[in-house]
Backbone as JSON Lines, residues from 0, in Angstrom:
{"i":0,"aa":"X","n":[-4.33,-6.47,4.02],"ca":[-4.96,-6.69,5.29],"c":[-5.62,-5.41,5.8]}
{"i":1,"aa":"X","n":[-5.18,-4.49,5.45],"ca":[-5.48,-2.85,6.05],"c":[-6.61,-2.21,5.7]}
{"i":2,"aa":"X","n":[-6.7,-3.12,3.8],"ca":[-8.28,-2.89,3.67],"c":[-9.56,-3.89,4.32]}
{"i":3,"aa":"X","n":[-9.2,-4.66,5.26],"ca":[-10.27,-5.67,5.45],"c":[-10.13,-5.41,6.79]}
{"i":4,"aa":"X","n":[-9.37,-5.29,7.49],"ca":[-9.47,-5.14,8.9],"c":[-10.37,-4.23,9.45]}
{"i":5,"aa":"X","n":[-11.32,-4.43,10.64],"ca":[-12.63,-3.41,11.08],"c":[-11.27,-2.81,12.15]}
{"i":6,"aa":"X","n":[-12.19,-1.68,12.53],"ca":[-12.09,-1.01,13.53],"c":[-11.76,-2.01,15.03]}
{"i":7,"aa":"X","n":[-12.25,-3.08,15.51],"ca":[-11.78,-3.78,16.01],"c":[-11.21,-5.33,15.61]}
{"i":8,"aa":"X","n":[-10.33,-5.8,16.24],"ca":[-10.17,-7.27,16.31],"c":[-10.26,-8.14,16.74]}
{"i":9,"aa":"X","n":[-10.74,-9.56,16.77],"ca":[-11.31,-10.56,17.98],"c":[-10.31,-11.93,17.3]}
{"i":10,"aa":"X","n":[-9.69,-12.17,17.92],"ca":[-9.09,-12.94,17.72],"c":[-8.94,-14.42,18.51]}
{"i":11,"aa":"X","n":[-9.04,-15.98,18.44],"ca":[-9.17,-16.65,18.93],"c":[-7.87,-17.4,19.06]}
{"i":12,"aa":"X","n":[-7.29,-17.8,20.58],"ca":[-5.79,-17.72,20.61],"c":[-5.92,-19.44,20.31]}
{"i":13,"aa":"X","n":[-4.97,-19.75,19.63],"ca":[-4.68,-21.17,18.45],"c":[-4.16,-22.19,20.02]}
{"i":14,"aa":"X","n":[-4.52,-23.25,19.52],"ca":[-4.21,-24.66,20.34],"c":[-2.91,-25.29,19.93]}
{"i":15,"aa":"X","n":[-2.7,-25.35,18.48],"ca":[-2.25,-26.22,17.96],"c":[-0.51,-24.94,17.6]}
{"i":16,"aa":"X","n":[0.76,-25.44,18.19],"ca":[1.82,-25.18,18.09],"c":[2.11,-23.91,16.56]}
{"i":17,"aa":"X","n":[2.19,-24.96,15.56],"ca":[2.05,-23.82,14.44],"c":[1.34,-22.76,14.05]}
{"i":18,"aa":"X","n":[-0.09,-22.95,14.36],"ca":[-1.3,-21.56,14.26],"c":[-0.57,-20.96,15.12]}
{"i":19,"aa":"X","n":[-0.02,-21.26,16.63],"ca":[0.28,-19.99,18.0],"c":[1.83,-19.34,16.87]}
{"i":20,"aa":"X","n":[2.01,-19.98,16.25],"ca":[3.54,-19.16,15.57],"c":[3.29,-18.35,14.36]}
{"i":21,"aa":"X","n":[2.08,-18.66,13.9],"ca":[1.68,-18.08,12.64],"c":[1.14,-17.13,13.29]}
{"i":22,"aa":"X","n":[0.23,-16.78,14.18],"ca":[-0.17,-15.72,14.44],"c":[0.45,-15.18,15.35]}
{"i":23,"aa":"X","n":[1.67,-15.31,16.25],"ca":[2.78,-14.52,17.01],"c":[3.57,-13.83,15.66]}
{"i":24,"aa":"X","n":[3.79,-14.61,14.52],"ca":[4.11,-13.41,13.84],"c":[3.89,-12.64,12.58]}
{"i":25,"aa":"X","n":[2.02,-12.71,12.52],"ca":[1.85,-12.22,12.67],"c":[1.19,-10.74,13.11]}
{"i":26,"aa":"X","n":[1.43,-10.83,14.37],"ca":[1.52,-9.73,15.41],"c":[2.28,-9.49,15.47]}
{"i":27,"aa":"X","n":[3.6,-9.92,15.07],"ca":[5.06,-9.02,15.06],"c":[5.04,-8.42,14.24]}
{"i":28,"aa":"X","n":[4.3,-8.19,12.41],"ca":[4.73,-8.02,11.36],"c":[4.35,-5.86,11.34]}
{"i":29,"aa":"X","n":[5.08,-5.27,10.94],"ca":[4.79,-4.19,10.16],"c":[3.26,-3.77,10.09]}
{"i":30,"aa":"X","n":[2.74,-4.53,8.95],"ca":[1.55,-4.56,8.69],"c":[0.36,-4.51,9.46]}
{"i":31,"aa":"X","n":[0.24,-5.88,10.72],"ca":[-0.42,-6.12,11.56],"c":[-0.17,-4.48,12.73]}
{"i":32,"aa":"X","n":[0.93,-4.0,12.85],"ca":[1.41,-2.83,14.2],"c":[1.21,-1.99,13.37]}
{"i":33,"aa":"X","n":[0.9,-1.82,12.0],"ca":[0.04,-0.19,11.52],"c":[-1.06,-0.1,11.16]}
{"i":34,"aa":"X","n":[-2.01,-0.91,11.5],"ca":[-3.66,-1.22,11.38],"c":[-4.17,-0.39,12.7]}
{"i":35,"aa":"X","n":[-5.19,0.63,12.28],"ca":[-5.71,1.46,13.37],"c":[-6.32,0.45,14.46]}
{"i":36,"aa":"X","n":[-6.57,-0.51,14.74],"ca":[-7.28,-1.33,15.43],"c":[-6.1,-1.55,16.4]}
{"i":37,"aa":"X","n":[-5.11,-2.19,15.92],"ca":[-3.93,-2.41,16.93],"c":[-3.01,-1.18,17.33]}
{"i":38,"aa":"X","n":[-3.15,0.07,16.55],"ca":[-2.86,1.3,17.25],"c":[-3.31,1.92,18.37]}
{"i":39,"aa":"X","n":[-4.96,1.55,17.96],"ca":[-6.08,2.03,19.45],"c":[-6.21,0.78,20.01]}
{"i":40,"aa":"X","n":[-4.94,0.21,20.41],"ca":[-5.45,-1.08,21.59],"c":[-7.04,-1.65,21.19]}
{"i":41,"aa":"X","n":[-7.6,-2.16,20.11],"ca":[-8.7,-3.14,20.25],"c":[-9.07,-3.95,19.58]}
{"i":42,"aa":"X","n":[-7.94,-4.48,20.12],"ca":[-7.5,-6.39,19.58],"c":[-8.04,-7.15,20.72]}
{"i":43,"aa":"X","n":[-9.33,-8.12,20.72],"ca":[-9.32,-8.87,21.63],"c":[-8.82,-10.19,21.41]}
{"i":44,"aa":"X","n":[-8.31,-10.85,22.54],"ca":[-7.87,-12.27,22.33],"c":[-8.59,-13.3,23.05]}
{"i":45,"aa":"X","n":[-9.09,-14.45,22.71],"ca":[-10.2,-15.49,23.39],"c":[-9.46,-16.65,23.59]}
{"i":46,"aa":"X","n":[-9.89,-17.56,24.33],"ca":[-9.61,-18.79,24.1],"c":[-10.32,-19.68,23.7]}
{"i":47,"aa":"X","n":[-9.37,-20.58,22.34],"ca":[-10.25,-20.91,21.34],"c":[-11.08,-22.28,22.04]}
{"i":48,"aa":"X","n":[-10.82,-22.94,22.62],"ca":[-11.38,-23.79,23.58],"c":[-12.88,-23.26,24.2]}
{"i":49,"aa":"X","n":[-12.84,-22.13,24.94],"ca":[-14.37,-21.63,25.37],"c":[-14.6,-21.21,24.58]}
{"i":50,"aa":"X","n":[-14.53,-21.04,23.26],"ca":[-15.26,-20.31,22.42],"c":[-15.3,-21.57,21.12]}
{"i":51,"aa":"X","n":[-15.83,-22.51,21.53],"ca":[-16.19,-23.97,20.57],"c":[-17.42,-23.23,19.59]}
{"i":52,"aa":"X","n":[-17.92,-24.2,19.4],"ca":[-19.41,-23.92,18.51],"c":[-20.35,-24.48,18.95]}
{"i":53,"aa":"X","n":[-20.5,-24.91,19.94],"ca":[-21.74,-25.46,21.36],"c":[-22.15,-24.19,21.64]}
{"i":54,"aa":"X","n":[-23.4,-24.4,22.0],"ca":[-24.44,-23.73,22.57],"c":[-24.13,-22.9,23.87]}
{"i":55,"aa":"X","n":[-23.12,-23.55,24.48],"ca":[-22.39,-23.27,26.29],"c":[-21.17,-22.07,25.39]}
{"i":56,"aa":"X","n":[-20.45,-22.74,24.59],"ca":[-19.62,-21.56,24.4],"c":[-19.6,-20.46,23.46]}
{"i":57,"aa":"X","n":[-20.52,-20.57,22.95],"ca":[-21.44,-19.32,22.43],"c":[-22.1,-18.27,23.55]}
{"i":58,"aa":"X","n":[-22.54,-19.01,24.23],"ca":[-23.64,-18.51,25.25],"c":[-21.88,-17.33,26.35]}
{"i":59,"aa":"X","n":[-21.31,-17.62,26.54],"ca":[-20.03,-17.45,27.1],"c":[-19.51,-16.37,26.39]}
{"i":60,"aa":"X","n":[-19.04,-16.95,24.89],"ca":[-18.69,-16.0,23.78],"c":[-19.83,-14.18,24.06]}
{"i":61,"aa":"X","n":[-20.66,-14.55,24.05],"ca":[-21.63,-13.14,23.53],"c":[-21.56,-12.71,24.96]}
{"i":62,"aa":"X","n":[-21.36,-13.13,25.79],"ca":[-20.83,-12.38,27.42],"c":[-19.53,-11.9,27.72]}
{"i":63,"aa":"X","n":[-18.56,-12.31,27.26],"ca":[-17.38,-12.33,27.52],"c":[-17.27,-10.81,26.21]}
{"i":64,"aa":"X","n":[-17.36,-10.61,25.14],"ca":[-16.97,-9.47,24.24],"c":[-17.59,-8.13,24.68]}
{"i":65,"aa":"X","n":[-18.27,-8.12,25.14],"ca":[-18.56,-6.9,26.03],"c":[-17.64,-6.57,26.83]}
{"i":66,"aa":"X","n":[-17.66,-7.39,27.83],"ca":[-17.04,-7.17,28.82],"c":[-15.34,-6.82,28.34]}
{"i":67,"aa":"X","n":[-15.0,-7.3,27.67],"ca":[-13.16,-6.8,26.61],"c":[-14.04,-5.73,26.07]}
{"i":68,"aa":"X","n":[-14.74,-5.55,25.44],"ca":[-14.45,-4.36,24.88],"c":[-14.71,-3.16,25.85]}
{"i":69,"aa":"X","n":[-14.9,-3.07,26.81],"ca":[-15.06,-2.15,27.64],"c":[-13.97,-1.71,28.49]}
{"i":70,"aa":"X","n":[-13.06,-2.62,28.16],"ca":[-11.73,-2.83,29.27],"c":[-10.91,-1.5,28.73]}
């Protein structure tokens, strides 16, 4: 994972019960907490709902990542 991971992360938070557990852990794992991205705090998290594949949540999407990454 350490070779593929960028400098930042954007991550889209899961709907469905099992994806939210697969990716709670992991974000718990070793691996995921020694990736420079999650060392320098810049992991963003979305909701996967406003961020569909419509035109509205695209349009949303490319407004909203600025604004996190600046935070």
């Amino acid at each position: 994972m350490a070779e593929f991971a960028g400098d930042r992360i954007f991550i889209l938070n899961a709907v469905d019960q099992g994806a939210q557990q697969s990716t709670e852990e992991l974000m718990n794992s070793v691996v995921w907490n020694n990736l420079p991205a999650v060392k320098e705090g810049k992991v963003y998290r979305f909701d996967i709902v406003k961020a569909s594949s419509d035109a509205t949540s695209r349009e949303w999407l490319l407004q909203e990542l600025p604004k996190q990454m600046i935070q």
